[in-house]
C-alpha positions in Angstrom: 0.0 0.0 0.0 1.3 3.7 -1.1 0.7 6.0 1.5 1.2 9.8 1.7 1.5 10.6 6.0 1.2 14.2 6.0 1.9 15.1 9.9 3.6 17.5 11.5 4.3 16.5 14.8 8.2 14.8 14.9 8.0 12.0 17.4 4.0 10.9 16.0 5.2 10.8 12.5 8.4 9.0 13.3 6.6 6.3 15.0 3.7 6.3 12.6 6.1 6.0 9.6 8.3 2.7 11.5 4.9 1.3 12.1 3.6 1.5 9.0 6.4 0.3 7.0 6.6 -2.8 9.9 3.5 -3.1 10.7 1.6 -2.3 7.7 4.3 -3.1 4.9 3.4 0.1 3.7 5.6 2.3 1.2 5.5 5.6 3.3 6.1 9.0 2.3 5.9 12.0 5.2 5.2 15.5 4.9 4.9 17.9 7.2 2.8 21.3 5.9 -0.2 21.5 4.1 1.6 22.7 1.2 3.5 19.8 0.8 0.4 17.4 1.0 -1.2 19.1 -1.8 1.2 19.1 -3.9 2.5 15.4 -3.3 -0.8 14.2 -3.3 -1.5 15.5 -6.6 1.9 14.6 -8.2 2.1 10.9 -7.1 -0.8 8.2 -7.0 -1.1 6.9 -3.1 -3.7 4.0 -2.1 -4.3 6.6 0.9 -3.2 9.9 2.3 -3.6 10.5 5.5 -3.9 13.9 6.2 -3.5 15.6 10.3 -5.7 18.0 11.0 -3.7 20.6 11.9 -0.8 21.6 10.4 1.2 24.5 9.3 0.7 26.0 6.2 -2.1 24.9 5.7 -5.0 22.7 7.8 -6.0 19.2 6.8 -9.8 20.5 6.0 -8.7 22.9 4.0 -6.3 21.0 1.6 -8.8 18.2 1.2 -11.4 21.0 0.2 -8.8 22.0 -2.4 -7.7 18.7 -3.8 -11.2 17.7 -4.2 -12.1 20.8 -5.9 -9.3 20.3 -8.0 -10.7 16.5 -8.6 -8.5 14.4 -6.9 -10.4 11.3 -6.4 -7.8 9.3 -3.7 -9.0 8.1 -0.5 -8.4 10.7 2.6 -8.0 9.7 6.7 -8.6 12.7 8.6 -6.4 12.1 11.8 -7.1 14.6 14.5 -7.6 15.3 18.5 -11.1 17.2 17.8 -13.6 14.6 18.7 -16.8 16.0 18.9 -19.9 15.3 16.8 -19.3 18.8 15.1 -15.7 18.3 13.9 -16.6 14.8 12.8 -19.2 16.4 10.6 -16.7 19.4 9.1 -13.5 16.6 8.7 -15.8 14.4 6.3 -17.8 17.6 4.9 -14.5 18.7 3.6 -13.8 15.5 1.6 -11.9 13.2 3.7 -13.6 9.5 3.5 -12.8 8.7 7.3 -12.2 9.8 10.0 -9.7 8.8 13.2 -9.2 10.8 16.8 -5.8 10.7 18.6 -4.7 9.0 20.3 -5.9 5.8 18.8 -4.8 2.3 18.5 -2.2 1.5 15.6 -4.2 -2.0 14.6 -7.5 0.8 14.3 -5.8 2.4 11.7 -4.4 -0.4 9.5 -7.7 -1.7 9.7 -9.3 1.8 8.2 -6.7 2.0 5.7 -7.4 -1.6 4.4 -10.7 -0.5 4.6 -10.6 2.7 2.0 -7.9 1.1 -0.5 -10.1 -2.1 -0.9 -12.7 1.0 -2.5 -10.4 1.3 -5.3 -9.8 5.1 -5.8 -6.8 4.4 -8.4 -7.1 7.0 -10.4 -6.9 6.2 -14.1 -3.9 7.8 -15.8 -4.1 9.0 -19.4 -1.7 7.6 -21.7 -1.3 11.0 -23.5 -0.8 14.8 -22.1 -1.6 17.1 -24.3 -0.6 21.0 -23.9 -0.7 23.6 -26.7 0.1 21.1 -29.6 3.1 19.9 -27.6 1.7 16.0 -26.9 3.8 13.4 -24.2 2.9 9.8 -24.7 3.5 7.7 -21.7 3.0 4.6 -23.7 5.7 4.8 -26.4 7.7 7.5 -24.3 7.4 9.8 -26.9 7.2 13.9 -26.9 5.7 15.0 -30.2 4.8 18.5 -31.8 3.1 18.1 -35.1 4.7 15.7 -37.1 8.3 16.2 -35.3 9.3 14.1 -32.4 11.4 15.7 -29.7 14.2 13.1 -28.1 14.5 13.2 -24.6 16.4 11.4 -22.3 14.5 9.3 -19.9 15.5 11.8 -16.7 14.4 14.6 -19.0 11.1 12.8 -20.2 10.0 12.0 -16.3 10.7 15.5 -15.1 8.7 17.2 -18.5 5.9 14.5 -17.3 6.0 15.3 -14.1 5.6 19.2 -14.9 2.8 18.3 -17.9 0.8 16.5 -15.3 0.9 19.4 -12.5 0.3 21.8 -15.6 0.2 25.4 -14.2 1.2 24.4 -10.4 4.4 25.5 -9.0 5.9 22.3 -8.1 8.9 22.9 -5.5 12.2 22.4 -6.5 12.8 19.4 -3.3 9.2 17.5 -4.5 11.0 17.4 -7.7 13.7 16.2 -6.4 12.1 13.0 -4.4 10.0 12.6 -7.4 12.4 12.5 -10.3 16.0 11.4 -8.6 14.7 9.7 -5.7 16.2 10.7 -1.8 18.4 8.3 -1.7 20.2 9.9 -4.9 23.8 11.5 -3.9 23.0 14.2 -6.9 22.3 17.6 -6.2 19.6 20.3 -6.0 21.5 21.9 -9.0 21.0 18.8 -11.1 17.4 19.6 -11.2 18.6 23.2 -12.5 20.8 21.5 -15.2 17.9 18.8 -16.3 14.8 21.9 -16.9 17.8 24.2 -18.9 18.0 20.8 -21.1 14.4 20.8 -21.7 13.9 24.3 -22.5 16.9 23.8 -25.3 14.5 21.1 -26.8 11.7 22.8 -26.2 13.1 25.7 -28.4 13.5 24.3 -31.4 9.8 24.4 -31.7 9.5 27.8 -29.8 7.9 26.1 -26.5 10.8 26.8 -23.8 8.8 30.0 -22.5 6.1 26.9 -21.4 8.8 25.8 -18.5 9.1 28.9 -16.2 11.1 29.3 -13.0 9.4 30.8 -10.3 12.3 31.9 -8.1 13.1 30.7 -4.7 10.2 27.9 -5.7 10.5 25.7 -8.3 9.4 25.6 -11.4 5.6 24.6 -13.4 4.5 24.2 -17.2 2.2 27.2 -18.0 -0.9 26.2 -19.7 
């Protein structure tokens, strides 16, 4: 099971994360802001996320109200400390598809999370993105404009995919990072730098590289 733990308390996440990989043979990843869950919940596909209530940069009610306006259709534990009837009512109102108050028992929450990925909210992902012409097939691993095919290399092609599916989202420059290299990579931040100045060389022969824009201090997004 893929699950995104976004939490920002230390000791609960670093306990929730051991248990879940032990426990739960779970492949975990852990975020602490509300930021951060938006945007790696909406890069990645995760059986479950399971979202704290509060948090900085953002509360849990308020990025599951975002994601599911945007349409993200994954399944969402709310974990929180607010018990009563009321905050039940505003967690799941929000969008989240249960619903768990701290403290709680660690066999409880495997059991709700086998619960809400046997649902089967895999998202279905297109074989083609398609932006302004400019068309990246998944399938054959292809990047076409027209009748001209653009060559990538395979880092380049999962970072452009990465940024075609986000389409106008800032995507930080350390989700990238995880995303594309991996953390267990020993290359650096400025790789990602070197990679998207690649692209944008590609990109220009058909007068696209103005679509990959840096938004400093960030990251970068594909405008639409």
């Amino acid at each position: 099971m893929n699950v995104l733990l976004a939490e920002d308390d230390n000791r609960l996440g670093d306990l929730m994360v051991y248990m879940l990989k032990k426990k739960g043979n779970c492949n975990v990843e852990w975020v602490k802001e509300g930021d951060d869950a938006f945007y790696y919940a909406t890069s990645a596909h995760y059986d479950v996320v399971i979202m704290d209530w509060m948090m900085p940069n953002g509360e849990g009610v308020d990025v599951c109200k975002r994601l599911r306006k945007q349409g993200y259709s994954g399944a969402i534990l709310m974990l929180t400390a607010k018990d009563t009837v009321q905050d039940r009512i505003e967690g799941l109102d929000s969008g989240a598809d249960d619903y768990l108050v701290k403290p709680f028992e660690f066999d409880e929450l495997l059991a709700r999370l086998r619960a809400l990925s046997r649902r089967n909210y895999a998202p279905i992902v297109e074989e083609e993105t398609e932006i302004d012409g400019l068309v990246l097939n998944r399938a054959s691993h292809t990047v076409r404009f027209e009748d001209r095919e653009i060559q990538f290399s395979p880092r380049e092609f999962q970072l452009l995919d990465l940024l075609m599916k986000n389409k106008g989202q800032v995507l930080p420059r350390e989700l990238i990072y995880e995303r594309v290299w991996g953390l267990e990579t020993d290359v650096t931040m400025k790789t990602i730098d070197a990679t998207v100045k690649l692209i944008r060389k590609k990109l220009s022969l058909i007068h696209k590289q103005d679509k990959l824009q840096s938004i400093r201090g960030v990251g970068y997004k594909f405008e639409t």
